[in-house]
C-alpha positions in Angstrom: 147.1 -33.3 113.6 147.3 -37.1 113.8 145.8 -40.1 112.4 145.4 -42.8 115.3 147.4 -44.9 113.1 150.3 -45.4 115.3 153.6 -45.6 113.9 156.0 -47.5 116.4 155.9 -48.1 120.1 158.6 -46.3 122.2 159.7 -47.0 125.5 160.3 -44.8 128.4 163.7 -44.6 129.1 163.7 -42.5 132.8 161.2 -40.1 133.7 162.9 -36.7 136.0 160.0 -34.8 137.8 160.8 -30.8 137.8 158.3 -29.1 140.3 154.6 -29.9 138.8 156.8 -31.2 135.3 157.4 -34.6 134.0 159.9 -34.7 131.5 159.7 -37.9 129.6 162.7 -39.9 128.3 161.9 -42.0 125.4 163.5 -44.2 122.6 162.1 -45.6 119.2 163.2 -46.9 116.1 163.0 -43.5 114.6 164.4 -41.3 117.1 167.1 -40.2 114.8 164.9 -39.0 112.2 163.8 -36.7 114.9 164.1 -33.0 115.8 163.9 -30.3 118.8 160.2 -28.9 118.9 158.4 -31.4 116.3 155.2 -32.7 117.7 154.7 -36.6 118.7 151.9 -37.9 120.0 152.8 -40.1 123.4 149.6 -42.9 123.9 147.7 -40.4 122.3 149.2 -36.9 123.6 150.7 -34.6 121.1 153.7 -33.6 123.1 157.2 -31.2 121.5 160.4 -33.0 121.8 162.8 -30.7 123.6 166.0 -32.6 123.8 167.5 -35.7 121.7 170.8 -37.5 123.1 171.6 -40.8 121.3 169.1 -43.2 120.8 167.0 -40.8 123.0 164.3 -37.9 123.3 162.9 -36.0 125.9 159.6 -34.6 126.3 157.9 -32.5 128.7 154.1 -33.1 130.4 153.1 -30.3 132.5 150.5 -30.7 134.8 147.0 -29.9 133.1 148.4 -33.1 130.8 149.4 -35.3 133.5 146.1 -34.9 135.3 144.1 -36.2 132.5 146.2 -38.6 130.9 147.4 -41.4 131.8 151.5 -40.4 131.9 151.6 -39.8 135.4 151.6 -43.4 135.8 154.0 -44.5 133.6 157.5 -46.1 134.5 160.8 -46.8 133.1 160.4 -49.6 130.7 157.3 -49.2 129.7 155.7 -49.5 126.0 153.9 -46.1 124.8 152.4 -45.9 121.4 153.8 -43.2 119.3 152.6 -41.6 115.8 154.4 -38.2 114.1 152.1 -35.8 112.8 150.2 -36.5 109.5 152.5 -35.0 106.6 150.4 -32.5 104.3 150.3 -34.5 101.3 150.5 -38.3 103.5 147.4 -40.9 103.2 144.4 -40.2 105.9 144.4 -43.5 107.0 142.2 -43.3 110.5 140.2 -40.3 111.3 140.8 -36.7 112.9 143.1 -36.9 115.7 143.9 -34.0 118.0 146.5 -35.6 120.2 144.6 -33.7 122.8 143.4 -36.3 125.7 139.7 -35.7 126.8 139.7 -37.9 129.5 140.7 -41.1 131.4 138.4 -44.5 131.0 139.0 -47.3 133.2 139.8 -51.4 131.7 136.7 -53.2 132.7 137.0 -56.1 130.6 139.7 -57.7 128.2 138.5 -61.0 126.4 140.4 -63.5 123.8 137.7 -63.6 120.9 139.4 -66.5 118.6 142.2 -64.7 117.6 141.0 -61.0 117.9 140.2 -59.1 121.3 137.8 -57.2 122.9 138.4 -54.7 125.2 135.5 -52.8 127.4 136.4 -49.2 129.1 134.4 -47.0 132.1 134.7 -43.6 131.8 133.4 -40.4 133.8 130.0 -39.5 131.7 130.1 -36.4 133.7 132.9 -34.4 131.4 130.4 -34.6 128.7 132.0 -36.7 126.3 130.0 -39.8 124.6 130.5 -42.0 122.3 128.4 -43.5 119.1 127.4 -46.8 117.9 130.4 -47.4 114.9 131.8 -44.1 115.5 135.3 -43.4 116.3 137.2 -43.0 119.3 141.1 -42.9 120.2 142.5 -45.6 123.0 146.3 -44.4 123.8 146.7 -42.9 120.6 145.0 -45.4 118.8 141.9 -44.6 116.3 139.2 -47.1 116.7 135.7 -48.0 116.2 132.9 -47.9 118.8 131.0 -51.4 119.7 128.3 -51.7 122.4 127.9 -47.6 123.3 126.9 -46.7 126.5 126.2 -43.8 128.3 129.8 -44.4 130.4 131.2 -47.3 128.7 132.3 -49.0 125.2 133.9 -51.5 123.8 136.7 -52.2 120.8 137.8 -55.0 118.9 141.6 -55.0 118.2 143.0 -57.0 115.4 145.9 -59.6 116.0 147.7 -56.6 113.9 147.1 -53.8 116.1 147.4 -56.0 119.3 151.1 -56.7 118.3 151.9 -53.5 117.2 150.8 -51.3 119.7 150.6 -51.5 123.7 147.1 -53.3 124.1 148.9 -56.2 124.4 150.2 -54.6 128.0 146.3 -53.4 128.4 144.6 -55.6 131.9 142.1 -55.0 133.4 142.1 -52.0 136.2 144.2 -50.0 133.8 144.0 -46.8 132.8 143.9 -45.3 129.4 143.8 -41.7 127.4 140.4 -41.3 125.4 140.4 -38.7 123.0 136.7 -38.3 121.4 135.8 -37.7 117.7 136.2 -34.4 117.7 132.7 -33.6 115.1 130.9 -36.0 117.8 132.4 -32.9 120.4 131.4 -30.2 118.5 128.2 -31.7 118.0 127.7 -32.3 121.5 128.3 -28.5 122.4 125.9 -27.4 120.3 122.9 -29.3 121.2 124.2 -28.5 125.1 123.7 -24.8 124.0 120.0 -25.0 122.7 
Protein backbone atom coordinates (compact mmCIF):
# COMPACT_ATOMS: atom_id res chain seq x y z
CA UNK A 1 0.00 0.00 0.00
CA UNK A 2 1.08 3.64 -0.73
CA UNK A 3 0.49 7.03 0.29
CA UNK A 4 0.60 9.36 -2.98
CA UNK A 5 3.24 11.08 -1.13
CA UNK A 6 6.04 10.53 -3.49
CA UNK A 7 9.39 10.04 -2.15
CA UNK A 8 11.97 10.92 -4.98
CA UNK A 9 11.78 11.14 -8.73
CA UNK A 10 13.81 8.38 -10.70
CA UNK A 11 14.84 8.41 -14.04
CA UNK A 12 14.63 5.82 -16.72
CA UNK A 13 17.80 4.62 -17.47
CA UNK A 14 17.04 2.13 -20.85
CA UNK A 15 13.95 0.35 -21.36
CA UNK A 16 14.51 -3.55 -23.20
CA UNK A 17 11.13 -4.83 -24.60
CA UNK A 18 10.93 -8.91 -24.17
CA UNK A 19 7.83 -10.16 -26.32
CA UNK A 20 4.65 -8.25 -24.77
CA UNK A 21 7.33 -7.15 -21.60
CA UNK A 22 8.89 -3.89 -20.78
CA UNK A 23 11.50 -4.14 -18.39
CA UNK A 24 12.16 -0.83 -16.88
CA UNK A 25 15.71 0.42 -15.98
CA UNK A 26 15.66 3.08 -13.36
CA UNK A 27 17.95 5.06 -11.01
CA UNK A 28 17.16 7.15 -7.69
CA UNK A 29 18.79 8.53 -4.87
CA UNK A 30 17.86 5.51 -2.90
CA UNK A 31 18.48 2.73 -5.19
CA UNK A 32 20.92 1.22 -2.81
CA UNK A 33 18.68 0.94 0.00
CA UNK A 34 16.85 -1.26 -2.38
CA UNK A 35 16.15 -4.98 -2.74
CA UNK A 36 15.04 -7.86 -5.37
CA UNK A 37 11.14 -8.29 -5.09
CA UNK A 38 10.21 -5.09 -2.85
CA UNK A 39 7.32 -3.11 -4.25
CA UNK A 40 7.79 0.62 -5.77
CA UNK A 41 5.31 2.45 -7.16
CA UNK A 42 6.51 3.89 -10.86
CA UNK A 43 4.11 7.32 -11.62
CA UNK A 44 1.75 5.62 -9.62
CA UNK A 45 2.25 1.72 -10.50
CA UNK A 46 3.30 -0.57 -7.79
CA UNK A 47 5.75 -2.61 -9.75
CA UNK A 48 8.62 -5.62 -7.95
CA UNK A 49 12.15 -4.72 -8.58
CA UNK A 50 13.75 -7.82 -10.10
CA UNK A 51 17.28 -6.85 -10.69
CA UNK A 52 19.69 -4.04 -9.04
CA UNK A 53 23.21 -3.29 -10.80
CA UNK A 54 24.94 -0.18 -9.50
CA UNK A 55 23.23 2.84 -9.26
CA UNK A 56 20.47 0.84 -11.04
CA UNK A 57 17.05 -1.23 -10.88
CA UNK A 58 15.02 -3.05 -13.12
CA UNK A 59 11.54 -3.53 -13.19
CA UNK A 60 9.16 -5.41 -15.27
CA UNK A 61 5.52 -3.99 -16.84
CA UNK A 62 3.70 -6.74 -18.56
CA UNK A 63 1.10 -5.87 -20.83
CA UNK A 64 -2.33 -5.50 -18.84
CA UNK A 65 -0.03 -2.58 -17.13
CA UNK A 66 1.35 -1.10 -20.13
CA UNK A 67 -2.06 -0.76 -21.71
CA UNK A 68 -3.45 1.27 -18.99
CA UNK A 69 -0.76 3.28 -17.81
CA UNK A 70 1.11 5.54 -19.21
CA UNK A 71 4.74 3.47 -19.28
CA UNK A 72 4.54 2.43 -22.62
CA UNK A 73 5.38 5.81 -23.50
CA UNK A 74 8.13 6.55 -21.55
CA UNK A 75 11.90 7.04 -22.85
CA UNK A 76 15.31 6.98 -21.63
CA UNK A 77 15.80 10.06 -19.60
CA UNK A 78 12.74 10.59 -18.50
CA UNK A 79 11.57 11.80 -14.82
CA UNK A 80 9.07 9.12 -13.06
CA UNK A 81 7.74 9.78 -9.59
CA UNK A 82 8.56 7.02 -7.25
CA UNK A 83 7.22 6.26 -3.50
CA UNK A 84 8.23 2.77 -1.48
CA UNK A 85 5.42 1.17 0.27
CA UNK A 86 4.07 2.71 3.46
CA UNK A 87 6.07 1.09 6.44
CA UNK A 88 3.59 -0.54 9.14
CA UNK A 89 4.24 1.85 11.90
CA UNK A 90 5.22 5.09 9.17
CA UNK A 91 2.87 8.50 9.22
CA UNK A 92 -0.30 8.28 6.78
CA UNK A 93 0.40 11.28 5.22
CA UNK A 94 -1.99 11.30 1.82
CA UNK A 95 -4.72 8.86 1.58
CA UNK A 96 -5.17 4.98 0.38
CA UNK A 97 -3.06 4.30 -2.49
CA UNK A 98 -3.20 1.03 -4.35
CA UNK A 99 -0.52 1.58 -6.88
CA UNK A 100 -3.02 -0.07 -9.09
CA UNK A 101 -3.62 2.44 -12.35
CA UNK A 102 -7.47 2.72 -13.17
CA UNK A 103 -7.08 4.45 -16.17
CA UNK A 104 -5.40 6.99 -18.53
CA UNK A 105 -6.69 10.98 -18.49
CA UNK A 106 -5.59 13.20 -21.00
CA UNK A 107 -3.67 17.08 -20.09
CA UNK A 108 -6.29 19.56 -21.26
CA UNK A 109 -5.07 22.50 -19.63
CA UNK A 110 -1.86 23.60 -17.51
CA UNK A 111 -2.07 27.22 -16.12
CA UNK A 112 0.55 29.44 -13.95
CA UNK A 113 -1.83 30.64 -11.02
CA UNK A 114 0.72 33.20 -9.18
CA UNK A 115 3.02 30.84 -8.06
CA UNK A 116 0.89 27.60 -7.79
CA UNK A 117 -0.62 25.61 -10.83
CA UNK A 118 -3.52 24.25 -12.12
CA UNK A 119 -3.71 21.46 -14.05
CA UNK A 120 -7.18 20.09 -15.96
CA UNK A 121 -7.31 16.23 -17.18
CA UNK A 122 -10.07 14.24 -19.75
CA UNK A 123 -10.63 10.93 -18.98
CA UNK A 124 -12.75 8.02 -20.56
CA UNK A 125 -16.13 8.26 -18.18
CA UNK A 126 -17.01 5.02 -19.78
CA UNK A 127 -14.69 2.71 -17.37
CA UNK A 128 -16.88 3.82 -14.62
CA UNK A 129 -14.64 5.72 -12.59
CA UNK A 130 -15.59 9.36 -11.26
CA UNK A 131 -14.39 11.69 -9.25
CA UNK A 132 -15.85 14.02 -6.24
CA UNK A 133 -15.86 17.64 -5.45
CA UNK A 134 -12.60 17.78 -2.65
CA UNK A 135 -12.15 14.19 -2.81
CA UNK A 136 -9.04 12.46 -3.62
CA UNK A 137 -7.46 11.20 -6.63
CA UNK A 138 -3.84 10.06 -7.67
CA UNK A 139 -1.98 11.84 -10.87
CA UNK A 140 1.33 9.67 -11.63
CA UNK A 141 1.53 8.48 -8.28
CA UNK A 142 0.69 11.55 -6.78
CA UNK A 143 -2.32 11.93 -4.06
CA UNK A 144 -4.33 14.93 -4.71
CA UNK A 145 -7.45 16.84 -4.21
CA UNK A 146 -10.36 17.08 -6.61
CA UNK A 147 -11.33 20.87 -7.98
CA UNK A 148 -13.99 21.54 -10.60
CA UNK A 149 -15.52 17.59 -10.93
CA UNK A 150 -16.95 16.61 -13.92
CA UNK A 151 -18.46 13.75 -15.32
CA UNK A 152 -14.98 13.15 -17.56
CA UNK A 153 -12.77 15.79 -16.37
CA UNK A 154 -11.09 17.52 -13.16
CA UNK A 155 -8.81 19.70 -12.14
CA UNK A 156 -5.68 20.02 -9.30
CA UNK A 157 -3.75 22.60 -7.91
CA UNK A 158 -0.12 21.74 -7.29
CA UNK A 159 1.95 23.62 -4.84
CA UNK A 160 5.36 25.23 -5.91
CA UNK A 161 6.50 22.08 -3.49
CA UNK A 162 5.02 19.35 -5.21
CA UNK A 163 5.73 21.02 -8.70
CA UNK A 164 9.51 20.85 -7.99
CA UNK A 165 9.48 17.66 -6.48
CA UNK A 166 7.71 15.58 -8.65
CA UNK A 167 7.31 15.28 -12.55
CA UNK A 168 4.43 17.90 -13.08
CA UNK A 169 6.86 20.17 -13.88
CA UNK A 170 7.39 17.85 -17.26
CA UNK A 171 3.30 17.71 -17.36
CA UNK A 172 2.08 19.86 -21.07
CA UNK A 173 -0.63 19.76 -22.41
CA UNK A 174 -1.61 16.54 -24.70
CA UNK A 175 0.09 14.33 -22.19
CA UNK A 176 -0.87 11.43 -20.73
CA UNK A 177 -1.07 10.46 -17.16
CA UNK A 178 -2.01 7.33 -14.67
CA UNK A 179 -5.23 8.04 -12.60
CA UNK A 180 -5.75 5.83 -9.85
CA UNK A 181 -9.31 6.60 -8.12
CA UNK A 182 -10.10 6.75 -4.33
CA UNK A 183 -10.53 3.46 -3.89
CA UNK A 184 -13.92 3.89 -1.08
CA UNK A 185 -15.28 6.41 -3.98
CA UNK A 186 -14.73 2.73 -6.21
CA UNK A 187 -16.30 0.62 -3.90
CA UNK A 188 -19.02 2.92 -3.49
CA UNK A 189 -19.54 3.18 -7.04
CA UNK A 190 -20.03 -0.67 -7.51
CA UNK A 191 -22.41 -0.87 -5.19
CA UNK A 192 -24.86 1.65 -6.18
CA UNK A 193 -24.10 0.08 -10.02
CA UNK A 194 -25.49 -3.25 -8.41
CA UNK A 195 -28.91 -1.92 -7.02
Amino acid sequence: MFTGIIESTGRVEKLEQEQSNLHIWCSCTFTSALKIDQSLAHNGVCLTVVEIKGNAYRVTAIKETLDKSNLGKLKAGDTINLERCMPANGRFDGHIVQGHVDQIAVCLERKEENGSWTYTFEYDATKGNVTVEKGSVTVNGVSLTVVNSKENRFSVCIIPYTFEHTNFKEIQVGDRVNLEFDIVGKYVARLLAKK
